[in-house]
C-alpha positions as CSV (number, residue, x, y, z in Angstrom):
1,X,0.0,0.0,0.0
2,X,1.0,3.6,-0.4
3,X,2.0,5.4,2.9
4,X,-0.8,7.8,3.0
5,X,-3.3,4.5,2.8
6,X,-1.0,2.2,4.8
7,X,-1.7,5.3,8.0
8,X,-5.4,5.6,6.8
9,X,-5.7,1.8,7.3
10,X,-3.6,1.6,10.6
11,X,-5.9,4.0,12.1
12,X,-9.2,2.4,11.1
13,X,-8.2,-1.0,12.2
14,X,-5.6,-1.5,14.8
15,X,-3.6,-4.7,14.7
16,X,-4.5,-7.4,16.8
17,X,-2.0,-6.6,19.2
18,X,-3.6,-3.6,19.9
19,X,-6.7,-4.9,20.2
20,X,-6.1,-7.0,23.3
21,X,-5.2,-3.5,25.1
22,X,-7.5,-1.6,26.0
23,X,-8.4,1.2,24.1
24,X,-8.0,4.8,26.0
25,X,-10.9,6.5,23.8
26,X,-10.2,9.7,25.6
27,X,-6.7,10.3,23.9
28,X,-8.1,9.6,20.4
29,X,-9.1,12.7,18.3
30,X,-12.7,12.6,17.0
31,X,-12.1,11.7,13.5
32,X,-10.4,8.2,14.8
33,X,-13.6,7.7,17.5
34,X,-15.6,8.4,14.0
35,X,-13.5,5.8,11.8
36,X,-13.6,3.4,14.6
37,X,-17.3,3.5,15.2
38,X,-18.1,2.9,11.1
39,X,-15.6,0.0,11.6
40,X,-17.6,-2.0,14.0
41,X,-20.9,-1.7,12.1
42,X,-22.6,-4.1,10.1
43,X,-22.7,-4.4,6.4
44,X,-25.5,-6.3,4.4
45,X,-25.0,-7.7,0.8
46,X,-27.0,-5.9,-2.0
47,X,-26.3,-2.4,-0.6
48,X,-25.1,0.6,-1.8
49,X,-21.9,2.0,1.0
50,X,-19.9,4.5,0.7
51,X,-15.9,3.7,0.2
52,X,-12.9,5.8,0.1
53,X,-10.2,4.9,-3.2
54,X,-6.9,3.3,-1.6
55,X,-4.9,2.6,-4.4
56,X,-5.0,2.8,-8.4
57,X,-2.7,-0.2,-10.2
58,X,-2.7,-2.0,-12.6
59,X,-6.3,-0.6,-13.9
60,X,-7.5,-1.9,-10.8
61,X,-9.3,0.9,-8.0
62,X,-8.9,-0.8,-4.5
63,X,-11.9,0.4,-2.4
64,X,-12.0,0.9,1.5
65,X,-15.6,0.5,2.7
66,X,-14.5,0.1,6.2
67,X,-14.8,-3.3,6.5
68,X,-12.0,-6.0,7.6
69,X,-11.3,-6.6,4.2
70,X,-10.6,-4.1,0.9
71,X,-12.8,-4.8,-2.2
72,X,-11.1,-4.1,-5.5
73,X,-13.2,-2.9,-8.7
74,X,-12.1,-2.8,-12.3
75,X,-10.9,1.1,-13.4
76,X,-13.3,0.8,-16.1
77,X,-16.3,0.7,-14.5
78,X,-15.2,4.8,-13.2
79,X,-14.5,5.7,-17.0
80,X,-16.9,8.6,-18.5
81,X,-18.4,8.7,-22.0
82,X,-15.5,11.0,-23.2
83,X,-13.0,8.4,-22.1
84,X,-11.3,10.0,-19.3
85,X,-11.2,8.4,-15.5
86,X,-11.7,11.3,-13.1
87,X,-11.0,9.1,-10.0
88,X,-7.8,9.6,-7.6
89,X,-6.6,8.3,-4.1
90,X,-8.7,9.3,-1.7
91,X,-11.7,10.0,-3.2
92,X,-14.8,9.2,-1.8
93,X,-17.3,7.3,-3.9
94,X,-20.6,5.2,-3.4
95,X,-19.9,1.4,-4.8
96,X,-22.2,-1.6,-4.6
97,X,-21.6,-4.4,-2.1
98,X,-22.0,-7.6,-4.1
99,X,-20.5,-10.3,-2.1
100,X,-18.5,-9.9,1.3
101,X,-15.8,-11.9,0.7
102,X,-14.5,-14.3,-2.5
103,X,-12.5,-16.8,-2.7
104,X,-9.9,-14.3,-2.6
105,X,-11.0,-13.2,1.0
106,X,-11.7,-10.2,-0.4
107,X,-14.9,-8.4,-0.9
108,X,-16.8,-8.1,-4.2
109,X,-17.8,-4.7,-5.1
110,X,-19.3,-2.8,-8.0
111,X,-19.6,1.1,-9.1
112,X,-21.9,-0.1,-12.3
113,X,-24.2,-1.6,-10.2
114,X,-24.2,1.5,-7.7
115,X,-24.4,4.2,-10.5
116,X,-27.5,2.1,-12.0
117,X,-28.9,1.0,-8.9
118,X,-29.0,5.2,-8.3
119,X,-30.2,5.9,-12.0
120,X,-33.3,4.0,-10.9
121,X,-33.8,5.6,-7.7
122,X,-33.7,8.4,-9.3
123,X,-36.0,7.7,-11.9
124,X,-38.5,6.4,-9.5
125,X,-38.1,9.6,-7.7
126,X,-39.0,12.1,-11.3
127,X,-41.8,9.5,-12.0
128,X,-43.4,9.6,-8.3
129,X,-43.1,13.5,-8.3
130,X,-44.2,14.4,-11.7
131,X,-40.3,15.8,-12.3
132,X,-38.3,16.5,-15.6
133,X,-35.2,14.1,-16.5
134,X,-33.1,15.3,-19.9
135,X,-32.5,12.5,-22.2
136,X,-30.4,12.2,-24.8
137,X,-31.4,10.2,-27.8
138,X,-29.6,7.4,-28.7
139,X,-31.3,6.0,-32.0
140,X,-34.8,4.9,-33.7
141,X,-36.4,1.6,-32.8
142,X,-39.5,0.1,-33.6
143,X,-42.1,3.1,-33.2
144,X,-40.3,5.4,-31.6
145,X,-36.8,6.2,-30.4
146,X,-34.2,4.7,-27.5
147,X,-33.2,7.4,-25.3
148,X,-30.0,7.5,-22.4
149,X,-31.4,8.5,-19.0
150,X,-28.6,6.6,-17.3
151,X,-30.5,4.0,-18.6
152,X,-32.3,3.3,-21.7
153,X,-35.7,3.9,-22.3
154,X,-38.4,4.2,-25.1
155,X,-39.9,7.5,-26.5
156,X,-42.4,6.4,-28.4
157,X,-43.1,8.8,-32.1
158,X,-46.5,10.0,-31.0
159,X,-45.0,11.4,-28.1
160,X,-41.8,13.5,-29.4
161,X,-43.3,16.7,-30.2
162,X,-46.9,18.5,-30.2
163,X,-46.9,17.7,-34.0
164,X,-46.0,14.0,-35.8
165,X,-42.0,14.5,-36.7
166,X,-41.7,13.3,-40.4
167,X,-38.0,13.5,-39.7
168,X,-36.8,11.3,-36.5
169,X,-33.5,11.0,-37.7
170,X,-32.6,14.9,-37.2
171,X,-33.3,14.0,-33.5
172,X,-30.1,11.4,-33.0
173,X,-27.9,12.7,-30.5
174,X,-29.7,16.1,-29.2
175,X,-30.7,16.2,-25.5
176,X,-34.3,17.2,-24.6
177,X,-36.4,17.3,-21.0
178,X,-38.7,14.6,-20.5
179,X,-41.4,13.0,-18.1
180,X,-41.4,9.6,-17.1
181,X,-45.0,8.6,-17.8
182,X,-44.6,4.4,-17.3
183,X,-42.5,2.8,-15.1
184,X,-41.1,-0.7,-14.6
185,X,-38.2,-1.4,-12.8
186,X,-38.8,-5.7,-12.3
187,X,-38.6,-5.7,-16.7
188,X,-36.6,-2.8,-17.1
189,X,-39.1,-1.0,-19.1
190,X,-39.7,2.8,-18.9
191,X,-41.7,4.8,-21.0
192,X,-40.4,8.7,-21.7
193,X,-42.8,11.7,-22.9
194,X,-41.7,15.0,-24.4
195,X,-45.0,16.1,-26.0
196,X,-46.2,15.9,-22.4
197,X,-44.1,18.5,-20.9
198,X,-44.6,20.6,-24.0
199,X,-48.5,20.9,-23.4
200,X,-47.7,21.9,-19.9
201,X,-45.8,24.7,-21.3
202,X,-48.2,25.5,-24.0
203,X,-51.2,25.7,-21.8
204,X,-49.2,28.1,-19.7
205,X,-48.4,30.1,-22.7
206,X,-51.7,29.9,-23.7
207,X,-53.0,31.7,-20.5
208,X,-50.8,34.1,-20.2
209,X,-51.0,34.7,-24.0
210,X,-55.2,34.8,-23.4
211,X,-54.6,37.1,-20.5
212,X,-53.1,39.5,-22.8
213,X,-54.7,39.3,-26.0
214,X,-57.2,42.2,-27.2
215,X,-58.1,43.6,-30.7
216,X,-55.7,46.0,-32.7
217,X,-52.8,44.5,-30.4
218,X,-49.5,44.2,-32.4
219,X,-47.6,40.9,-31.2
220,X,-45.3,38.8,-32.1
221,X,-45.4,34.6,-33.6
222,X,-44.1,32.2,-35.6
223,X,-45.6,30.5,-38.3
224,X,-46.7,27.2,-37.4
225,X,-48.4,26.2,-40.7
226,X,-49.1,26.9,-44.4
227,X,-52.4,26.3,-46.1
228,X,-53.5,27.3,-49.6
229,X,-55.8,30.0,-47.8
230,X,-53.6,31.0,-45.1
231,X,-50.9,30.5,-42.6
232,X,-51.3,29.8,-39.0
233,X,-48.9,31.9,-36.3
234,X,-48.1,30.5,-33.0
235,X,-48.8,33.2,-30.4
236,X,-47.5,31.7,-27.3
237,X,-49.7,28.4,-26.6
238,X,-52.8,29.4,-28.8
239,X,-52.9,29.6,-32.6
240,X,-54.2,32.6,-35.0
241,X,-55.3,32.5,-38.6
242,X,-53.7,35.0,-40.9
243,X,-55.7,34.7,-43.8
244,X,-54.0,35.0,-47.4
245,X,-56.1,38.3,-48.4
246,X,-54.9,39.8,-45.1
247,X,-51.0,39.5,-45.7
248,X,-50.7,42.1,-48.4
249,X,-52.3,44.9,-50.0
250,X,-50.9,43.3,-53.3
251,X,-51.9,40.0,-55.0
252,X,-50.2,37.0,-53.0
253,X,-51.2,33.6,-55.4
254,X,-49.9,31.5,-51.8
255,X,-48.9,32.3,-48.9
256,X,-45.5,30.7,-49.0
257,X,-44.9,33.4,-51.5
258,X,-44.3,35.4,-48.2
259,X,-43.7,33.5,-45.3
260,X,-42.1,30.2,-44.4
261,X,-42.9,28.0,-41.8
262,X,-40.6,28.6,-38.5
263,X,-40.6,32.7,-39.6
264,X,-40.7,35.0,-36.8
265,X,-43.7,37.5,-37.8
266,X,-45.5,40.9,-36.4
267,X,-49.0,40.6,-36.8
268,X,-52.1,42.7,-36.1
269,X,-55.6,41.0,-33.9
270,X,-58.0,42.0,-36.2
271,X,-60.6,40.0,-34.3
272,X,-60.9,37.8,-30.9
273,X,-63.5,35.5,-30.0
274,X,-62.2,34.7,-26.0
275,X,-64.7,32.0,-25.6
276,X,-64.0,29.8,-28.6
277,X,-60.3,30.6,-28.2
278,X,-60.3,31.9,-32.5
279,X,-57.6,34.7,-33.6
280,X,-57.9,36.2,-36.5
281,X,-54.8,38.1,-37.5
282,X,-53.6,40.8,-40.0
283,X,-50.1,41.2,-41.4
284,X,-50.8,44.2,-44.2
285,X,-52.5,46.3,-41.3
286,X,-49.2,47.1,-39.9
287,X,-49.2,49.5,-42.8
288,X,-51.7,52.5,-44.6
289,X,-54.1,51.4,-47.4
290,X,-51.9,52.0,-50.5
291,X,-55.4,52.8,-52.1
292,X,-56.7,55.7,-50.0
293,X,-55.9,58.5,-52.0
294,X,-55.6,56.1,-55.3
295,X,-57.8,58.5,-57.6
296,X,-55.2,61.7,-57.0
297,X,-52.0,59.2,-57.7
298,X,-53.4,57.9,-60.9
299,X,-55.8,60.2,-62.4
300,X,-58.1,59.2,-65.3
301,X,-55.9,59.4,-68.7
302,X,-52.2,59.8,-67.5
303,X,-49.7,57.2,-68.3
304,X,-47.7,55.5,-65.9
305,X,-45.6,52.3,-65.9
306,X,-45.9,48.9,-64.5
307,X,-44.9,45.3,-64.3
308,X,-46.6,42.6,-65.3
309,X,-47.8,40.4,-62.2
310,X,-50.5,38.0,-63.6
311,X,-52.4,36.6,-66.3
312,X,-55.8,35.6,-66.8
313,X,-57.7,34.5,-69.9
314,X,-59.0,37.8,-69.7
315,X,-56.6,40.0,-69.7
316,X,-53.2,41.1,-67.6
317,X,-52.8,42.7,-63.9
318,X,-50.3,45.4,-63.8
319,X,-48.7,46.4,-60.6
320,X,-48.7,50.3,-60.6
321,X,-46.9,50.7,-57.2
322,X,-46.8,48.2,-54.0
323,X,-50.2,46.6,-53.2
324,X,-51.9,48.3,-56.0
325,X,-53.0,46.8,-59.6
326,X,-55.1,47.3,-62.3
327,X,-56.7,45.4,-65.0
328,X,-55.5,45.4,-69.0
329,X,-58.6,43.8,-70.5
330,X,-57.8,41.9,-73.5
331,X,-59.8,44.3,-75.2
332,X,-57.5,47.0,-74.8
333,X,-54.1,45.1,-75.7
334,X,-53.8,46.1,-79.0
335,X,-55.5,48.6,-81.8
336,X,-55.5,46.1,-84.8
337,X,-54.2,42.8,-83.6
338,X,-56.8,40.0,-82.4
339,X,-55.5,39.1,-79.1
340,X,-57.2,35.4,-78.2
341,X,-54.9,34.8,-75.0
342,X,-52.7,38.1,-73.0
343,X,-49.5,35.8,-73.3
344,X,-49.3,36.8,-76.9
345,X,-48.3,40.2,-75.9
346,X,-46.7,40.3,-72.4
347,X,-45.3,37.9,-70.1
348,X,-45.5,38.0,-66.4
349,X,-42.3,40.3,-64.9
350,X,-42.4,42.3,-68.3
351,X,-42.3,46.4,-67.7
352,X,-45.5,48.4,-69.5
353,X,-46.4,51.2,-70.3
354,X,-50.2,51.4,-69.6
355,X,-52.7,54.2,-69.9
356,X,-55.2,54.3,-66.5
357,X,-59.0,54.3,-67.9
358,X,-61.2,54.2,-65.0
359,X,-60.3,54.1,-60.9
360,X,-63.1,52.4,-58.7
361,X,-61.3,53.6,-55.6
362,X,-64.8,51.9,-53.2
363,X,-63.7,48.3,-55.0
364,X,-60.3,49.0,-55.6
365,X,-60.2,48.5,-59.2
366,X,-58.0,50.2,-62.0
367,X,-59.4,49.7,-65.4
368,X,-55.9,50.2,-68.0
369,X,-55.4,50.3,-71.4
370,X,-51.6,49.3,-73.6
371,X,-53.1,50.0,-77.1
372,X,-53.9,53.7,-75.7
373,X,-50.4,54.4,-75.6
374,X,-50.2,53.8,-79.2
375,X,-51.8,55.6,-82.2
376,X,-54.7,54.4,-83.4
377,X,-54.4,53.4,-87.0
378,X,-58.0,53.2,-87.5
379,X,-58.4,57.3,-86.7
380,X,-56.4,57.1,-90.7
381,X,-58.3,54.6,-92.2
382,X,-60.2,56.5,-94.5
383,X,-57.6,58.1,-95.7
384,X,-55.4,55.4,-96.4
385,X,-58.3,53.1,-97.8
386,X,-61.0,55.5,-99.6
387,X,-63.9,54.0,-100.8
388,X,-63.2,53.1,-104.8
389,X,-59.8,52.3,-104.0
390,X,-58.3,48.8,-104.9
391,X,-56.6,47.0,-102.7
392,X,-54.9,43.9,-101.8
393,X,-54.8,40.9,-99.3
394,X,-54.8,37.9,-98.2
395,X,-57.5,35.6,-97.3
396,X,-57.1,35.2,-93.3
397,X,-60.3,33.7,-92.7
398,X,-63.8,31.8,-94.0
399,X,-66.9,32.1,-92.2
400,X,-70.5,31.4,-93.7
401,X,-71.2,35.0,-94.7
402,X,-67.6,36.0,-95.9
403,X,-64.0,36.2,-96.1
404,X,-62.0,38.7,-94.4
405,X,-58.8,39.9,-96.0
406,X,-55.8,41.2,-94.4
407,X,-54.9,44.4,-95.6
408,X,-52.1,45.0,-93.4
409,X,-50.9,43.7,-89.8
410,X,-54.4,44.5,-87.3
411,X,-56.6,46.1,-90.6
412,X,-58.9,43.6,-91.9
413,X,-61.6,43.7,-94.4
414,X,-64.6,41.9,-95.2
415,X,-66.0,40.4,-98.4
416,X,-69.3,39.5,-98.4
417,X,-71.0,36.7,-100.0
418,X,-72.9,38.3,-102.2
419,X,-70.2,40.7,-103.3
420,X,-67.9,37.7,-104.6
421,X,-70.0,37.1,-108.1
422,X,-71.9,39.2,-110.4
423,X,-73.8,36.3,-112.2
424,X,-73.5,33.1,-109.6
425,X,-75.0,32.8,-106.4
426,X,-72.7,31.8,-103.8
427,X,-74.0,29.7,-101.0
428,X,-70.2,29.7,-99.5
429,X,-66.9,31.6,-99.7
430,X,-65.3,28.3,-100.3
431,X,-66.8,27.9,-103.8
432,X,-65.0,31.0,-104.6
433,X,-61.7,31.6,-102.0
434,X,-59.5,29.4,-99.8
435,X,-57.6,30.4,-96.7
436,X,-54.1,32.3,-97.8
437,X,-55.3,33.3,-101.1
438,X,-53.9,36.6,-102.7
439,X,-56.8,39.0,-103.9
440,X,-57.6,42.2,-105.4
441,X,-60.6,43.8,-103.9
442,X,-62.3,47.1,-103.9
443,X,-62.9,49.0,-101.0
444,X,-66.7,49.5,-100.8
445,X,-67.1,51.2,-97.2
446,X,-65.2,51.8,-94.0
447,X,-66.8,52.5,-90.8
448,X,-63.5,53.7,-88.5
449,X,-66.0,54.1,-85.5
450,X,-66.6,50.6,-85.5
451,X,-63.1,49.5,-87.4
452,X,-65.0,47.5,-90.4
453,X,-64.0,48.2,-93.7
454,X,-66.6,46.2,-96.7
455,X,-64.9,44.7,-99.9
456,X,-65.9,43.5,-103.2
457,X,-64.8,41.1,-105.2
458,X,-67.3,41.0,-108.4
459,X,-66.6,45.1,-108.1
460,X,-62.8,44.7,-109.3
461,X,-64.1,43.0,-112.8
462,X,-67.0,44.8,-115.2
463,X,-70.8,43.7,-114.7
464,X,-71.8,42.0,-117.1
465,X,-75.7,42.8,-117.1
466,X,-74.1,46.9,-116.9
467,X,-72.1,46.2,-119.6
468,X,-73.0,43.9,-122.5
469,X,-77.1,42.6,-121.3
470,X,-78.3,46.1,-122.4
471,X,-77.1,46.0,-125.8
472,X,-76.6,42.5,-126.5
473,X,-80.2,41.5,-125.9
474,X,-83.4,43.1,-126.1
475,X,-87.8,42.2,-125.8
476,X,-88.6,40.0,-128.2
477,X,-85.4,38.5,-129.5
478,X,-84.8,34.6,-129.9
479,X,-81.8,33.0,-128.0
480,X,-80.3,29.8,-127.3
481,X,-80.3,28.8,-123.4
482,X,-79.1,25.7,-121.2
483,X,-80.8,24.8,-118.2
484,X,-78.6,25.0,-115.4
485,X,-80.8,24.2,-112.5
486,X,-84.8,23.7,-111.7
487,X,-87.0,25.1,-108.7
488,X,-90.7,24.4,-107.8
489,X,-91.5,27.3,-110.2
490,X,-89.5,27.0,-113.2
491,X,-86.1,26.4,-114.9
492,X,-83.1,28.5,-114.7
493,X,-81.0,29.2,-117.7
494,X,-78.3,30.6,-118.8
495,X,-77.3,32.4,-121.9
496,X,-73.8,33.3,-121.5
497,X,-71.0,33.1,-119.1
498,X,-72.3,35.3,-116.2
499,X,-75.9,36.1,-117.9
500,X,-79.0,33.7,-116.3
501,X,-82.8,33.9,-116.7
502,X,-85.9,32.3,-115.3
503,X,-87.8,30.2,-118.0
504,X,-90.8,30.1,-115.5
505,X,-93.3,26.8,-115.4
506,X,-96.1,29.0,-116.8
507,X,-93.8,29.8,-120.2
508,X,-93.0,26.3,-120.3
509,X,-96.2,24.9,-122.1
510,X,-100.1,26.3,-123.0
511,X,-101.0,23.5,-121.1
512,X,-101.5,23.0,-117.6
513,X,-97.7,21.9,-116.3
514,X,-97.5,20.7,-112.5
515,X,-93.4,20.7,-112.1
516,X,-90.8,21.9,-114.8
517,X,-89.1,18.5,-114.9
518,X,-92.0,17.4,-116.9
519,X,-91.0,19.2,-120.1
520,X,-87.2,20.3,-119.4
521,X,-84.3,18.3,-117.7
522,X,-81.0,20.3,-116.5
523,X,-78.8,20.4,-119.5
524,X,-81.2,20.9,-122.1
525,X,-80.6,23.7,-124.7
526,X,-83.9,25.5,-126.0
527,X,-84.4,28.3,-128.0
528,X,-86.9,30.5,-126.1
529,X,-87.7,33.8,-126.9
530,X,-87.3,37.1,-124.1
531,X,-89.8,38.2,-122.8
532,X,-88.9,40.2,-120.0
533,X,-85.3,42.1,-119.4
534,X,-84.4,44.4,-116.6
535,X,-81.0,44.9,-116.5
536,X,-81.2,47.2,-113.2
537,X,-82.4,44.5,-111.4
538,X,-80.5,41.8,-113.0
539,X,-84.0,39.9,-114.0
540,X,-84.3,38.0,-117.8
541,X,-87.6,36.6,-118.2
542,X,-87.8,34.0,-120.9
543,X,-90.9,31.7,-122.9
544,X,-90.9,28.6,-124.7
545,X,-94.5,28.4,-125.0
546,X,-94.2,32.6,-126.9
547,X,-91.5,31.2,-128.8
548,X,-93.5,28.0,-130.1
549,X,-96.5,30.5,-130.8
550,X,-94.7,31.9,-133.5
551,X,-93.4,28.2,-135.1
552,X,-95.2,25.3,-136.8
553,X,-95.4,22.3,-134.0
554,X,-92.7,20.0,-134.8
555,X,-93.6,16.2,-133.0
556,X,-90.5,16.9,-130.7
557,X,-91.9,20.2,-129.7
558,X,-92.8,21.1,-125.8
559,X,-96.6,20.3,-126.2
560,X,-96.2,17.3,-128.0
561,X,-93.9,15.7,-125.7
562,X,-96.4,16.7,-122.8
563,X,-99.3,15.0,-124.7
564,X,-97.4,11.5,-125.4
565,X,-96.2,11.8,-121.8
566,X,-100.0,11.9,-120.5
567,X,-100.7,9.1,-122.4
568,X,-98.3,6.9,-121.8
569,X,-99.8,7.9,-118.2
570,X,-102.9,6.6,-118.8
571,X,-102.5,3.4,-120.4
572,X,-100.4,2.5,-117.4
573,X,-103.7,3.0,-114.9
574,X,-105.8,1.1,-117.1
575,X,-106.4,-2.6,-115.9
C-alpha cells in the first residue's frame, strides 16, 4: 500500500496486538472515534456504501468501505463517455456491495451496479413526483426512439413533439427534457414523454397569451403552418389565422410566397372570440391602405408604368406601385391585332407602359389600357383606304357570310358573299376563296367608329348585265339557253358566261304543267324567246311556250312531248 493508505488503514483497524489493550478513547481525536465507530458496524450484501479509493494499479481501484477486508473494482467501470477516469486516491465514492468476501477473502464490489442501482432511484423519484429528466437520444427503434437517461428507455413517435416528426433522424444525439409517464423497474421497461411536458408549457403560454390578447394589439409569432388559404402563427400556446387576403395589399397567389414555416412575424388581432379561443390576424394592417388617396396618384388618362404580375384569360394585372393593380382587358391590348390569349403580348415580370382608364377607388379596381399608348391606326383609315380604292390581301379567314382579307398587320376587311360574283350565287366563300389566297378587292365602305372596312370582289371586274345585257339582248329576240338548275317554279338558264334567266313553269307549255321537270331536264338547250329584261335588277324573263306560238309544232316540240307523256300515263292506270 501507499503510505498515506498504509496510515489511513492503521488508524481504522488497529492490529491485533492492539486490540487486546485496551483502548484509552479519551486520547483519540474525534475523527479516529468516528473511523472506529463505522468499523464496528454491520454491512449487508446488496447495498449501496460509501468507500474511500486506496490505491490505483494495474487498472484496478482498491476500495476501502470500512470493512475488515478491501474490495477491488475494475478502473473501467469509473470511466466517463468521453473516455477520461476522473478518480484519484482518496476519493470518496458510493460502490455496490455484491459479495462480502470471494475466494480471494476479499470483498466483491461494483460502481456499475451503484451508478444504476442510483439511476433507478432516481428515476423512481421524477416519476413519483411528476419531475423532468433530460434524455439524450440514442437511435430509432420500432415506433419510436431509444433514449439515455442513465438508462435506456423508449420515446415512443407520438410522443416526441406536439406535432407528428416526419423526420426522427434529425433527433439522434440532441438532449431534450422529459417526463417519465410508465415505469417498470422488475422488466426494465420505462416509457419517456416529451410532448407531455410541451402541453404543460403551452397551456401556460396559452393563458398568459389569453390574458393579454385584445383587438388592434400588435404581437409577435411564428408561423406554425401553411395552407392554400392562409398560414397559422403561434402566439404563445394558442394559434391565430392569418388569412391570405390579409397578408398584403398586393396579389399574394400562396402564402408561402411570403412567409415560411418557423418565420418569426409581427401581426395585427383584427378580431378575438375569447370563448371559442379563434384569432384572426392581420399582417398588411401594420401598414396604410396604399389605395386611400388612389384616384389623385393615378388620375383618369395619364400614363404611368408597370410590371406585369399575372395573367388571366381575360386579360393582364399590372402592378402600378406596391399593393396596388389594375386590369389590362384583352380588349385593350392592342389597336389592330386579335388578341385570343394576353401571353401573346406580355409575359408575367415584363415592364409596361399602360394608360389608366377608369379608378373604382370603393372596390379598388383600376381599369388600364396598352393600345392607348399607341396611335390608333383606324383614326387614318379613310384616308389610307378611300372607298373606290383597290386593294390587296390575303384571305385570313372563312366564315358562312364572308372572307375577311388582311390588308395590313391589325386592318382587316370583309368580303361579303354576295359581293364575290356578279352572275352566280354563292352559297359559300369556299366555292370562290380558300384560306391564304392573294386577292384584289375594292374597298366598298369603312366604318372607323366601329373599325369595319366592306370589300368586293365582283366590283374589281366589269358587270356584265351593266355592260353587254343592255345592248346584246333586247324584248322579243330569240336566244339559245341551257338549263342550269330547276325550282318548284320554273327552270333557270343561262345564256352566257355570267348572264342567267328564269324560264318560269307558266312559259314552259299552253297547257297546264305541275313541275318543270315534266318538259325540261338540266342540261337541255332550247331556243326560247325574251320576254322580260331588266338589266337594273338583274332579271331575264324568258318563254318557250311565246316562242313556239310563232313556229309550226314539230312532234318533238314542248306540247307534243307533254301529250305522249300523258298518255303513256294513262295506259299504265288502265287494268
Amino acid at each position: 500500500m501507499m503510505p498515506e493508505a498504509e496510515k489511513l488503514h492503521e488508524a481504522v483497524y488497529p492490529s491485533t496486538d492492539d486490540l487486546d489493550r485496551e483502548l484509552d478513547v479519551q486520547e483519540c481525536s474525534p475523527e479516529m472515534v468516528e473511523l472506529y465507530a463505522q468499523s464496528l458496524r454491520e454491512i449487508v450484501e446488496g447495498e449501496i456504501v460509501r468507500g474511500t479509493v486506496l490505491e490505483i494499479k494495474n487498472d484496478t481501484v482498491l476500495i476501502d468501505i470500512g470493512y475488515k477486508s478491501e474490495g477491488t473494482i475494475p478502473l473501467r467501470e469509473f470511466q466517463t463517455l468521453s473516455g477520461e477516469f476522473p478518480i484519484k486516491v482518496g476519493d470518496a465514492v458510493d460502490v455496490y456491495l455484491d459479495q462480502k468476501e470471494d475466494s480471494d477473502g476479499l470483498i466483491v464490489l461494483s460502481r456499475e451496479k451503484a451508478e444504476k442501482i442510483k439511476v433507478w432511484d432516481d428515476i423512481r423519484r421524477s416519476y413519483e413526483k411528476g419531475e423532468v429528466i433530460t434524455g439524450t437520444i440514442l437511435g430509432r427503434t420500432k415506433g419510436g426512439l431509444m433514449v439515455d437517461i442513465g438508462v435506456r428507455a423508449f420515446l415512443p413517435g407520438s410522443q416526441v413533439d406536439l406535432r407528428p416528426v416526419r423526420d426522427l433522424d434529425k433527433l439522434i444525439g440532441k438532449s431534450f427534457p422529459m417526463k417519465v409517464i410508465k415505469l417498470n423497474q422488475r422488466r426494465g421497461n420505462i416509457v419517456l414523454s416529451r410532448r407531455e411536458l410541451l402541453e404543460e408549457e403551452r397551456r401556460a403560454l396559452k393563458d398568459k397569451t389569453l390574458q393579454s390578447l385584445q383587438e388592434g394589439k400588435v404581437i409577435r409569432g411564428k408561423v406554425k403552418n401553411i395552407t392554400e388559404y392562409g398560414a397559422f402563427i403561434d402566439l404563445g400556446g394558442l394559434d391565430g389565422l392569418l388569412h391570405i387576403t390579409d397578408m398584403s395589399w398586393g396579389r399574394v397567389s400562396h402564402p408561402s410566397e411570403l412567409f415560411v414555416v418557423g418565420d418569426e412575424v409581427e401581426v395585427v388581432v383584427l378580431k378575438f372570440d375569447r370563448a371559442a379561443e379563434r384569432v384572426s390576424l392581420g399582417y398588411k394592417q401594420r401598414t396604410k391602405d396604399p389605395w386611400e388617396g388612389v384616384e389623385q396618384m393615378f388620375p383618369v388618362g395619364s400614363r404611368v408604368r408597370g410590371k406585369v404580375v399575372s395573367l388571366t384569360d381575360y386579360g393582364a394585372f399590372i402592378e402600378l406601385a406596391e399593393g396596388i393593380e389594375g386590369l389590362v382587358h384583352i380588349s385593350e391590348m392592342s389597336w389592330t391585332q386579335r388578341v385570343k390569349h394576353p401571353s401573346k403580348v406580355v409575359s408575367v415580370g415584363d415592364p409596361v407602359e399602360v394608360m389608366i382608364l377608369d379608378v373604382d377607388q370603393v372596390n379598388k379596381r383600376i381599369s388600364l389600357g396598352m393600345r392607348q399608348t399607341e396611335p390608333n391606326p383606324w383614326l387614318f383609315v379613310e384616308e389610307r383606304y378611300p372607298v373606290g380604292t383597290r386593294v390587296e390581301g390575303t384571305i385570313r379567314n372563312l366564315t358562312d357570310f364572308g372572307a375577311f382579307v388582311e390588308l395590313e398587320e391589325g386592318i382587316d376587311g370583309l368580303i361579303h358573299v354576295s359581293d364575290m360574283s356578279w352572275t352566280k350565287r354563292i352559297r359559300h366563300p369556299s366555292e370562290v376563296l380558300k384560306r391564304g389566297d392573294k386577292v384584289e378587292a375594292v374597298v366598298l365602305h369603312v366604318d372607323k367608329t366601329n373599325r369595319r372596312i366592306s370589300l368586293g370582289l365582283k366590283q374589281s371586274q366589269p358587270d356584265p348585265w351593266q355592260s353587254r345585257v343592255p345592248d346584246k339582248y333586247r324584248v322579243g329576240m330569240d336566244v339559245r339557253a341551257k338549263v342550269v338548275r330547276l325550282a318548284d317554279f320554273g327552270a333557270f338558264v343561262e345564256l352566257e358566261d355570267g348572264v342567267e334567266g328564269l324560264l318560269h313553269v307558266s312559259e314552259l307549255s299552253h297547257e297546264r304543267v305541275a313541275k318543270p321537270e315534266d318538259i325540261v331536264s338540266v342540261g337541255n338547250e332550247l331556243t326560247l324567246k325574251i320576254i322580260k329584261l331588266d338589266a337594273e335588277e338583274r332579271k331575264l324573263g324568258l318563254s318557250l311556250r311565246a316562242y313556239l306560238d310563232g313556229q309550226s309544232e314539230p312532234d318533238g316540240s314542248a306540247d307534243a312531248l307533254l301529250r305522249r307523256r300523258r298518255r303513256q300515263d294513262h295506259r299504265e292506270e288502265e287494268p
